[in-house]
NULOZA-484818 format. One line per field, with one value per residue (C-alpha): x, y, z; residue in three letters; residue number from 1. Coordinates in steps of 0.1 Angstrom, whole numbers. Each point is the difference from the previous one (the first is absolute). Example, Ala and Ser with C-alpha at 12.3 -4.5 7.8 and 13.67 -1.06 7.14 Angstrom:
BEGIN
x [123, 14]
y [-45, 34]
z [78, -7]
code [ALA, SER]
pos [1, 2]
//
This chain:
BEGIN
x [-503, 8, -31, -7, 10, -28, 5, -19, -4, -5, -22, 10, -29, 16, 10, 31, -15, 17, -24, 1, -16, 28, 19, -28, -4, 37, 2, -31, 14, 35, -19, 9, -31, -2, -11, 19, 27, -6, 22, -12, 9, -17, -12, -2, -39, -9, 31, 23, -30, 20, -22, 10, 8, -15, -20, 16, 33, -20, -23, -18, -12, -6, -11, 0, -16, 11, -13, -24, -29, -3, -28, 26, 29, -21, -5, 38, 33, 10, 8, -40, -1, 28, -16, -32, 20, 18, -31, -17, 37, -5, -41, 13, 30, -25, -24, 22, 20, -5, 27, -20, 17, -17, -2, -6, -12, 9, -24, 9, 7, -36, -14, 14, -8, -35, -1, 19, -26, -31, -10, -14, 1, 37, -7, 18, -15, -13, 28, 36, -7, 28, 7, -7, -36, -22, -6, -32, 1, -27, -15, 27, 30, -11, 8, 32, 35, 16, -23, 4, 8, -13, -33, -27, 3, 40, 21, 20, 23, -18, 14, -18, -16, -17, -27, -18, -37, -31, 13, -14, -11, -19, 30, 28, -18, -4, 37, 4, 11, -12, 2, 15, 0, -17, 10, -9, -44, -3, -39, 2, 16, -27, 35, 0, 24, 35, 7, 38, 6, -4, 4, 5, 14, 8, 31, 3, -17, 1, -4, -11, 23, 38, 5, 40, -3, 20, -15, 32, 18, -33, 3, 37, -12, -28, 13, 27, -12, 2, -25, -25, -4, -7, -28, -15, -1, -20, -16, -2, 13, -28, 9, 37, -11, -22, 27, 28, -21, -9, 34, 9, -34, 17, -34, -4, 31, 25, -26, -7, 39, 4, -30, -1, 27, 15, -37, 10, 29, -8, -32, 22, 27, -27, -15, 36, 7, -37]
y [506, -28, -6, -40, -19, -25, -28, 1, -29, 12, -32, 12, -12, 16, -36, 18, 25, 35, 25, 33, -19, -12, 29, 26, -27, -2, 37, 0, -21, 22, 32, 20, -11, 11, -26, -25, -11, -33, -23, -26, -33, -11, -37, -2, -24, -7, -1, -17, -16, 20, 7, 10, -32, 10, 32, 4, 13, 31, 23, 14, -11, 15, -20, 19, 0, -18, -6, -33, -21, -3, -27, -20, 5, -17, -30, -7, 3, -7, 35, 7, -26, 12, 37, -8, -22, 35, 17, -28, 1, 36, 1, -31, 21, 32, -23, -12, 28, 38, 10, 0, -3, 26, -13, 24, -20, 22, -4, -35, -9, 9, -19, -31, -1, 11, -32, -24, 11, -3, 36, 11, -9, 10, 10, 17, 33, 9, 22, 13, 30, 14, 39, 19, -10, 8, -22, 4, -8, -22, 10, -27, 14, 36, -14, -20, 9, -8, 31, 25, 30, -10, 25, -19, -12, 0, -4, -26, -22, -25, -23, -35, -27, -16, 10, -16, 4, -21, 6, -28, 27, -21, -25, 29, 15, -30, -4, 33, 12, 37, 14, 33, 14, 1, 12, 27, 4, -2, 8, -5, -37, -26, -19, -9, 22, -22, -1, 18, -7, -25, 1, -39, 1, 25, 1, -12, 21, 3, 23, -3, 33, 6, 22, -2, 20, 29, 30, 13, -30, -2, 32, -3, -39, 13, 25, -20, -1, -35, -1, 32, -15, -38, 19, 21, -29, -19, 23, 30, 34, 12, -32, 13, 37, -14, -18, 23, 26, -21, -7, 40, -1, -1, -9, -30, -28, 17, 1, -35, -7, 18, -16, -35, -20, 22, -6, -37, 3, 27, -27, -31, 15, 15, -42, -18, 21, -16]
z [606, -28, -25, 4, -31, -20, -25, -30, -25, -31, -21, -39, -22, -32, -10, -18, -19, -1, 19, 22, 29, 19, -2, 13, 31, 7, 2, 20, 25, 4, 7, 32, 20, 38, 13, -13, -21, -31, -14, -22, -19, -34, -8, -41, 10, -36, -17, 26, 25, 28, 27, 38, 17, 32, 5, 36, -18, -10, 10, -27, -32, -38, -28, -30, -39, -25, -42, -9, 16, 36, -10, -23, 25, 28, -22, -6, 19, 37, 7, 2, 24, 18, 2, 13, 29, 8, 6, 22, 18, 8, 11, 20, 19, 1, 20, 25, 7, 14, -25, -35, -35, -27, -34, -36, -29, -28, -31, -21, 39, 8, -30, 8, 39, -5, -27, 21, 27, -23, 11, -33, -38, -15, -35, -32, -7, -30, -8, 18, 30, -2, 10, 30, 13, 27, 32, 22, 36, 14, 34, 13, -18, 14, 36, -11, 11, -41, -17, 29, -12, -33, -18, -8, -33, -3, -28, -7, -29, -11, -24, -10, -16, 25, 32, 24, -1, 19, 33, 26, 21, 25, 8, 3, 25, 18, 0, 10, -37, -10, -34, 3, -40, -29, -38, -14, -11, -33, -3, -40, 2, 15, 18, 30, 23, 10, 36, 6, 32, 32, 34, 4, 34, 25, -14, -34, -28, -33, -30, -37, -15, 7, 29, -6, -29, -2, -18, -14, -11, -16, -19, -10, -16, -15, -15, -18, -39, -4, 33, -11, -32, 13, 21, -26, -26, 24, 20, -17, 3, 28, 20, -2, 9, 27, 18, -5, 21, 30, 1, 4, 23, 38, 10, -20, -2, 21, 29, -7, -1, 32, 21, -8, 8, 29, 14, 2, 10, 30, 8, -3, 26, 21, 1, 3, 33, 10]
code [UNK, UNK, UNK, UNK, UNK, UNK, UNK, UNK, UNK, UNK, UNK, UNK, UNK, UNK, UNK, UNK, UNK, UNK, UNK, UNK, UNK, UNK, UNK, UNK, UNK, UNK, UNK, UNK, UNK, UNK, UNK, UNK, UNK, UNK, UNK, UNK, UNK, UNK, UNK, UNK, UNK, UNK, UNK, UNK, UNK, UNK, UNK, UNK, UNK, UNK, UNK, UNK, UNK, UNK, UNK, UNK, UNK, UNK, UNK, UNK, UNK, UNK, UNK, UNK, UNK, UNK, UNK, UNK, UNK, UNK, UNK, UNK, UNK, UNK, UNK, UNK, UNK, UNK, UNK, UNK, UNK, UNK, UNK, UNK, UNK, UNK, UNK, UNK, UNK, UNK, UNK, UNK, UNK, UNK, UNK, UNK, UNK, UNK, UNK, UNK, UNK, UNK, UNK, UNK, UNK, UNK, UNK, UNK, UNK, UNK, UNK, UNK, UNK, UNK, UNK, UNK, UNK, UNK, UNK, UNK, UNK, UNK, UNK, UNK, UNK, UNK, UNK, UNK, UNK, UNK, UNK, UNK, UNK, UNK, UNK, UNK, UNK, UNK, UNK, UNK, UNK, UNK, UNK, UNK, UNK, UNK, UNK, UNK, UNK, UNK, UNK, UNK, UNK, UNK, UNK, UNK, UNK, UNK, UNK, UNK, UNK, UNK, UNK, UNK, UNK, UNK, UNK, UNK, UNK, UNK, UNK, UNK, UNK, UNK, UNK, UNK, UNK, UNK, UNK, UNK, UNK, UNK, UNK, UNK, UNK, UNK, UNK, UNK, UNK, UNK, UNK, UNK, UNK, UNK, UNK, UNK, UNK, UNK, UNK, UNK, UNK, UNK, UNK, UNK, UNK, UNK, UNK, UNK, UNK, UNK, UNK, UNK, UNK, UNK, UNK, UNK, UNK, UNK, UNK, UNK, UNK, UNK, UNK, UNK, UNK, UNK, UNK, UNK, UNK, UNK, UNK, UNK, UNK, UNK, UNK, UNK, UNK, UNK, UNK, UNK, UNK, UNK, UNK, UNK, UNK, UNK, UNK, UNK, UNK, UNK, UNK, UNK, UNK, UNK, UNK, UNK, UNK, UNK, UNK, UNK, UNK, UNK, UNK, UNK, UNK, UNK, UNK, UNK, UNK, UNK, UNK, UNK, UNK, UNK]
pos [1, 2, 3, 4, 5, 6, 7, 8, 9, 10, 11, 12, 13, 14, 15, 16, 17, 18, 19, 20, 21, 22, 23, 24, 25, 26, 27, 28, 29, 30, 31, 32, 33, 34, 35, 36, 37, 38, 39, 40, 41, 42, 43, 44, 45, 46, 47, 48, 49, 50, 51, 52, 53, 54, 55, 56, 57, 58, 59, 60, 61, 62, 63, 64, 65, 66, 67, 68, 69, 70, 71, 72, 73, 74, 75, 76, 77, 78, 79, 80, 81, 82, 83, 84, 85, 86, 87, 88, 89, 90, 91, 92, 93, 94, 95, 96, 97, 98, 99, 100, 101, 102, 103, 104, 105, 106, 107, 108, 109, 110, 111, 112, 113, 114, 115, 116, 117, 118, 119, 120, 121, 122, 123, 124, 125, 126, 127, 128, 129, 130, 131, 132, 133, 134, 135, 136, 137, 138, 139, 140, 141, 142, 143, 144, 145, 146, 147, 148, 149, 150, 151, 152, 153, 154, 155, 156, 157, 158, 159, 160, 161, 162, 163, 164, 165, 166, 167, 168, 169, 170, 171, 172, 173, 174, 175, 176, 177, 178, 179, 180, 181, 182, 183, 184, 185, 186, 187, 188, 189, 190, 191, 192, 193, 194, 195, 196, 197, 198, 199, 200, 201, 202, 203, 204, 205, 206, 207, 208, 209, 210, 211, 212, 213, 214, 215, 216, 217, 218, 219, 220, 221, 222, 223, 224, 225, 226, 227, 228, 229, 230, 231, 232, 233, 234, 235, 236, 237, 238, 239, 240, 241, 242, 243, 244, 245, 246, 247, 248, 249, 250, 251, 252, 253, 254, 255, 256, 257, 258, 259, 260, 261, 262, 263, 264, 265, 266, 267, 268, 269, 270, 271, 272, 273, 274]
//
């Protein structure tokens, strides 16, 4: 029996930059699944305002990271505009119709949706996360279809500048929105933990860390000298050491890798058939 085949439309946040992103998602997308086949088309949103001209041409959607502000981004350009009309388009077609359209905001993606949304405060951090990190579920994200499979914490990349924080607890629950993840504790640092992940609608959900990220493209990058030594000069050798086992960890990242998105995808088929 022929596997049904789904349109994805890939939102690229990257805004031109060279990254590993878009790759790992594209590969993602062409694996052997068994319950169904992808094919996808990308819109360039921030350097080209493309955007999907009617969701009803496709059938899933993944927004994905990208480098700068999600705060300064929302305050110029028509392509932010344009993005927050995509996501009203598709809770608007998920409301009316049995068939529902899963969305994955994808890190800068999940910055700028939960800023556009007023959701929480938006915010630089102190310094870079970047490495592989560990991501504690919330008694929400325990019970949600994205982490299943997942340990509780998980590893993930994590690679950023910016976090969301303050959460406006009381108003996403009354909109039905449930936080699903948390960083990592850090008992010694009197921070504030960032939220990393949202249920905003049965079937759009977003995460703060890259689930695309492929553990050994990783390790082959990384292990480039011109790469190890940009990491150790500002990192430091242990941060290097740190990463570069998590990355041979099967357990950590490769679960992560493994989980995440096909969970979407499996969820997002399982909702489309209604």
């Amino acid at each position: 029996m022929a596997k049904p085949t789904y349109k994805v439309a890939i939102i690229d946040m990257y805004d031109g930059v060279e990254n590993q992103g878009m790759r790992c998602i594209k590969e993602l997308l062409e694996r052997e699944y068994e319950f169904a086949h992808f094919e996808y088309e990308i819109f360039e949103a921030r350097q080209k305002n493309e955007m999907p001209q009617s969701v009803e041409n496709f059938d899933l959607f993944l927004s994905t990271g990208g480098p700068g502000s999600p705060v300064v981004q929302t305050q110029k350009g028509e392509w932010t505009g344009n993005f927050a009309h995509l996501i009203d388009s598709i809770i608007d077609h998920n409301n009316r119709y049995n068939s529902k359209k899963g969305m994955l905001l994808v890190c800068y993606s999940f910055q700028l949706i939960v800023h556009q949304l007023k959701l929480a405060v938006v915010r630089e951090r102190r310094s870079t996360s970047f490495g592989i990190t560990s991501i504690y579920k919330t008694p929400d994200g325990k019970h949600d279809p994205i982490y299943n499979g997942l340990t509780n914490p998980f590893y993930v990349a994590d690679f950023r500048d910016y976090q969301v924080v303050q959460p406006q607890v009381s108003a996403m629950k009354k909109r039905g929105m449930k936080i699903l993840s948390l960083e990592k504790i850090r008992p010694h640092i009197a921070l504030e933990r960032a939220v990393t992940g949202i249920r905003f609608t049965p079937d759009i959900v977003g995460v703060q860390f890259h689930p695309e990220a492929d553990p050994e493209s990783m390790k082959d990058h990384f292990r480039t000298p011109e790469q190890k030594e940009k990491i150790i000069q500002a990192h430091g050798m242990a941060k290097y050491d740190q990463i570069m086992m998590r990355l041979n960890n099967k357990q950590a990242i490769q679960k992560t890798f493994d989980t995440v998105i096909p969970n979407f995808l499996r969820n997002a088929v399982v909702r489309l058939e209604g």
